[in-house]
N, C-alpha and C positions, 0 to 999 in steps of 0.2 A: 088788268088792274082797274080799280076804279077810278074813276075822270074826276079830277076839279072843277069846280065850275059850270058855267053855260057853252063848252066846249067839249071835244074828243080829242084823246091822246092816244095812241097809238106809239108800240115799243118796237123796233128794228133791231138786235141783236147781230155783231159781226158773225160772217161778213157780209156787209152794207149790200144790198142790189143796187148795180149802177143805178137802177130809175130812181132812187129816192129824192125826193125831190127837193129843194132848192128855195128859198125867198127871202130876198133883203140880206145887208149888210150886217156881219158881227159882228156884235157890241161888247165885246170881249177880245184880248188875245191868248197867244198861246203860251206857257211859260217860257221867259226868257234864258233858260238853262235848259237844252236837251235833256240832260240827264231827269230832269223834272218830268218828261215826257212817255208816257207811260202807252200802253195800247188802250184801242178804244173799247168800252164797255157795253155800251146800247148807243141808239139813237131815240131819242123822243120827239115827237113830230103832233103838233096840236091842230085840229081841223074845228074850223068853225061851223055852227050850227047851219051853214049855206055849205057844208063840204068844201070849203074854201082852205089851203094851207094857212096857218096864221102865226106859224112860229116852229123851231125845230132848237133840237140841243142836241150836243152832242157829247157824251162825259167820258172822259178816258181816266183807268189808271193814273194813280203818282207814281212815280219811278221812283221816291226814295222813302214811301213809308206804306205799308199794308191798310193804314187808319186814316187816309184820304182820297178823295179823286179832285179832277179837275176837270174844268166845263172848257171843253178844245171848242166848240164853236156853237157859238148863242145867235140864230139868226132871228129876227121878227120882219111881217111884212110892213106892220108897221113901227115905226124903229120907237116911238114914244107908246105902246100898247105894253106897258110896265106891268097889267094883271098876267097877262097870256104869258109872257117870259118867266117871274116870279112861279106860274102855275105850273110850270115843264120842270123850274128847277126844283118846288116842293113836291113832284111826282118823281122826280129821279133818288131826292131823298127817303121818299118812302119806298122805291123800287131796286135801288142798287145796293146790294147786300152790305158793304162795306160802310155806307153810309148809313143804310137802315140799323146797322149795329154801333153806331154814335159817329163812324168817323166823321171829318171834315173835306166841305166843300168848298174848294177854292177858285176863283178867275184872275184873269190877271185884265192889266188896264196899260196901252203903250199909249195916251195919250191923256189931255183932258177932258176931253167927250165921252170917252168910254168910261173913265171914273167914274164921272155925274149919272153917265147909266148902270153901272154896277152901283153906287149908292142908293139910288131910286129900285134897282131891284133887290135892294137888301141884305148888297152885301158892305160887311164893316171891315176896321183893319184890326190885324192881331201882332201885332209890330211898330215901333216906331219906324218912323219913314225911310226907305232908303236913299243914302245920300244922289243916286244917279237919278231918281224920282225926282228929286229938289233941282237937279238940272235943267231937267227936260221941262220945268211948270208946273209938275205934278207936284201936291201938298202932302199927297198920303203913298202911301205904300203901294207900290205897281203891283200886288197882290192882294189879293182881299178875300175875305170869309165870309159865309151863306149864312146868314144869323137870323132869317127871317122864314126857320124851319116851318112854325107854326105861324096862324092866320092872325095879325092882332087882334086882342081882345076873345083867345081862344086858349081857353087856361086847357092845362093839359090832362091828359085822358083820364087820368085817376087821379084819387084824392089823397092818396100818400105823401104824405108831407114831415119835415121835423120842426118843431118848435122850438123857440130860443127865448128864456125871456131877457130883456133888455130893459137898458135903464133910460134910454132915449132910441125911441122908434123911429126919432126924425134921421136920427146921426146911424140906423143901421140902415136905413132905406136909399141912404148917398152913399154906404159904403157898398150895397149887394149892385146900386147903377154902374159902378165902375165894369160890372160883368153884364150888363146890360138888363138887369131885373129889375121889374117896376111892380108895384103892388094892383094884383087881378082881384081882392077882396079886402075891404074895409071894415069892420064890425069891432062890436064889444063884445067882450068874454068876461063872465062874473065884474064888471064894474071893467074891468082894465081895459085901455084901447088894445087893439091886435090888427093885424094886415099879414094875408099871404103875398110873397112877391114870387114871380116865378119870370123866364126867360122865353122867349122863342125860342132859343137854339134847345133849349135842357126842356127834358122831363122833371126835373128835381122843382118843387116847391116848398120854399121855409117860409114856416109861420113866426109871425115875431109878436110878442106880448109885455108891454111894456107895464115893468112893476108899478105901480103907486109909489110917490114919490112919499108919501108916506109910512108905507111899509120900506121904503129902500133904507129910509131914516134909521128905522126901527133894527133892520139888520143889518146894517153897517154900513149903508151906502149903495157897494155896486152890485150888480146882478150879474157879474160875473162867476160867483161861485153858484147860484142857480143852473149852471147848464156841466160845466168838469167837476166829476165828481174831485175828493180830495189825492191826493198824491198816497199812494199804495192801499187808496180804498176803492168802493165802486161804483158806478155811477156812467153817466153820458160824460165822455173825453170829450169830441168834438164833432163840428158837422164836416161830413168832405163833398167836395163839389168834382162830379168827371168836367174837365175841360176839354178832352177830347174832339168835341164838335166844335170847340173856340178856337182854336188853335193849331199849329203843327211844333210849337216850339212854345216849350214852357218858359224859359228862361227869357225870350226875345215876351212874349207877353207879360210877363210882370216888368220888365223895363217899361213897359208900352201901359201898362198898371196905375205904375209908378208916377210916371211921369203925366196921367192923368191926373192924378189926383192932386201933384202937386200944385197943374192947374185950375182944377177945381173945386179944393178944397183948402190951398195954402200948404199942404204937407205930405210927404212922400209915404208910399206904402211901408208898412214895417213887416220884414219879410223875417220872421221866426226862424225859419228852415232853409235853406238855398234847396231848389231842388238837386233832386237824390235819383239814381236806381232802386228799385225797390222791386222784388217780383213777392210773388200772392200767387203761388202754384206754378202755371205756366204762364202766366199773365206778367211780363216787363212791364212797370209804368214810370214816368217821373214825377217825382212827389216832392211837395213843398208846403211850408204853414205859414200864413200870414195872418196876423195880430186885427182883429175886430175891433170896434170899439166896446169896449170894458173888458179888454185884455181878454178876450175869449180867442183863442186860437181855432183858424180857419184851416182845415187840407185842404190843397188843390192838387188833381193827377191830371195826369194827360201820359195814356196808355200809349208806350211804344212798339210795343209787335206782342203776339201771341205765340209762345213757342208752339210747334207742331204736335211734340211728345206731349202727352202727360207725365208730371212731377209727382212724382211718390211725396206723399204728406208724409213729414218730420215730426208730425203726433199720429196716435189711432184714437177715432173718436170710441170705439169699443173697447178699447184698451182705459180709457178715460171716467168710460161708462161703470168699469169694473173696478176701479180705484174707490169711485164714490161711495158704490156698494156695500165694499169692503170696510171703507170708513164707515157708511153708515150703520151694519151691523157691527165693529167694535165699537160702537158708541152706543147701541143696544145690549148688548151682550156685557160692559161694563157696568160695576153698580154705579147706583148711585150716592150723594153724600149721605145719608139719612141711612141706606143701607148699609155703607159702609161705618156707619157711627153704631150700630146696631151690633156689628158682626166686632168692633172694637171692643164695647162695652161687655158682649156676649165672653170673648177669650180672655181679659180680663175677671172677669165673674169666676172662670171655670178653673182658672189658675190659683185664684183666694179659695178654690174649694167650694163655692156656695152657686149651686145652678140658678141659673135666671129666673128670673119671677119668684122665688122662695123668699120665704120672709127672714 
C-alpha cells in the first residue's frame, strides 16, 4: 500500500512472526470489557528513512459490532513523535476493510497520560464521560474515536457536495462544529456569502449559502423552505449525514451532542426523531433527525450490521418503468379538450340533422 509520509510502513497480517519487532511503550490500552476484544487484524510497523523501527500498531477486531475495530497496541519509539503514530493509524484506515468502508476506529486510555496522547493523535470522544473515568482523574471518556481520518486542511477527494441555503451562515457553521466540521472554502456565489464545511472523519461536504437578508424579507423571512420541498409535493426533504465513523452508539452521541451544545451555545440539541431501526435492503442502521437552524430537519445514521443475504426489493424498478408507460400512452392515446369539443359539437350537429360545415 502506499506510505504516508517521509517514512515506510510495512503490513504483517496474523499470524504475527515471533520476530516482529518491538519499540517503546503503548500509548493506548486495551478495552476494558473482554467481550470488546476481538482478534487481531494486521500489524502495521513504520520504518524510518534510516531503516530504523519508529512505530508499530496493532488493530484488532470489535467483538460487538462488524462497523469497528480497535487499536490493541500503539507503540512509538518515540513516545512524543504524534506524526508517525497518526500515520500508522491513517494507513490502517485506509487499509482495513471494515474501516476503509466508514467503520469506526476506536483506543481506549486507563490513565491521564495516555488520554493527552490519544487526543494529540486525534482521537475525540463520542460519549459523555464515564462515570469510573471521573474516578480514576480522567475528564473524558476512557474510549475515544479516530476523527483525524484525513490530513488537516485536506478537503476530500471529490467535489460532491449538498447545498443548503440559510438564513445565518454563522449559526449553521456552530451547528455542523458540533460534528466536528469546519469550513475548507470561503467564497461568494452570485452576490451571496457561501462556505463548504466538511470533516476529517466524513467524506460528505455541505455547501452553505446564505440568502440576502433582503430577499429573506421579500419571501417571508426563513430559508427554511428553500431546502424541504412542501409536504405531499417534491423537492429536496433533507441532508443525511453516515455517523458511522463518529460513533459506535447513536443515542450515547447525541447525549454527547446535546450536552455540547448546551455548553456552547446555551441550548440543547432538538432531537426531531429518537433514533430508530431502519433497514434499506440489507443494510440495518439507526436513524435519527435533528432540527438545524431554520427548522431544516437534519438525518443522522449510524449503520449497525450488513445482513449477509440479499433482500428482495418490495418494489420492481421495471415494474415501475412499465406503469409510467402505460400512463404515458393513456395520456397520448386520450383526446384532447378542443378535440373533445369537436367530436361534442360534431354529434350534436348530426342528431339536428344538419352535417358539420353546411350552411
Amino acid at each position: 500500500p502506499p506510505c504516508r509520509g517521509p517514512m515506510r510502513i510495512s503490513v504483517e497480517r496474523p499470524p504475527f512472526p515471533h520476530s516482529t519487532p518491538v519499540c517503546g511503550a503503548s500509548v493506548c490500552a486495551s478495552p476494558a470489557t473482554s467481550a470488546l476484544c476481538g482478534p487481531p487484524l494486521l500489524m502495521l510497523l513504520a520504518w524510518s528513512t534510516a531503516g530504523e523501527l519508529a512505530g508499530s500498531a496493532e488493530i484488532c477486531a470489535r467483538g460487538d459490532t462488524e462497523h469497528a475495530a480497535h487499536v490493541g497496541v500503539l507503540r512509538l519509539a518515540n513516545p512524543a513523535d504524534y506524526v508517525t503514530g497518526t500515520a500508522l493509524l491513517r494507513h490502517a484506515v485506509d487499509t482495513v476493510p471494515r474501516l476503509r468502508r466508514g467503520g469506526a476506529l476506536l483506543a481506549g486510555a486507563s490513565d491521564a497520560s495516555q488520554l493527552d496522547a490519544l487526543h494529540s493523535l486525534g482521537f475525540g470522544p463520542s460519549a459523555a464521560p464515564a462515570p469510573e473515568a471521573s474516578d480514576q482523574g480522567v475528564e473524558s471518556p476512557s474510549e475515544l474515536i479516530f476523527l483525524s481520518r484525513r490530513e488537516p486542511g485536506v478537503p476530500p477527494a471529490e467535489c460532491s457536495h449538498t447545498a443548503v441555503h440559510v438564513s445565518s451562515i454563522v449559526k449553521w457553521v456552530d451547528f455542523f462544529s458540533l460534528l466536528g466540521y469546519e469550513p475548507s472554502l470561503i467564497f461568494s456565489t452570485s452576490g451571496a456569502r457561501a462556505a463548504w464545511v466538511t470533516a476529517p472523519w466524513s467524506q460528505a461536504t455541505i455547501e452553505l449559502i446564505e440568502v440576502p437578508k433582503l430577499l429573506q424579507q421579500q419571501r417571508g423571512g426563513s430559508a427554511a423552505g428553500q431546502l424541504a420541498g412542501p409536504v405531499g409535493g417534491v423537492g429536496l426533504v433533507h441532508v443525511c449525514l453516515d455517523l458511522t465513523p463518529r460513533c459506535t452508539s447513536l443515542c450515547l452521541l447525541l447525549e454527547y451532542l446535546s450536552a455540547e451544545s448546551q455548553a456552547r451555545f446555551g441550548k440543547r440539541l432538538r432531537i426531531l426523531s429518537p433514533p430508530r431501526h431502519q433497514m434499506m435492503g440489507n443494510v440495518v442502521a439507526d436513524v435519527a433527525v435533528v432540527r438545524a437552524p431554520d427548522g431544516v430537519p437534519v438525518e443522522l445514521l449510524r449503520v449497525a450490521r450488513v445482513l449477509p443475504q440479499a433482500m428482495e426489493p418490495d418494489w420492481n424498478l421495471d415494474e415501475a418503468r412499465r406503469e409510467e408507460e402505460a400512463a404515458k400512452e393513456e395520456a397520448q392515446g386520450a383526446p384532447g379538450v378542443e378535440e373533445v369539443g369537436e367530436q361534442v359539437e360534431e354529434h350534436d350537429e348530426t342528431r339536428a340533422g344538419t352535417p358539420k360545415g353546411s350552411s
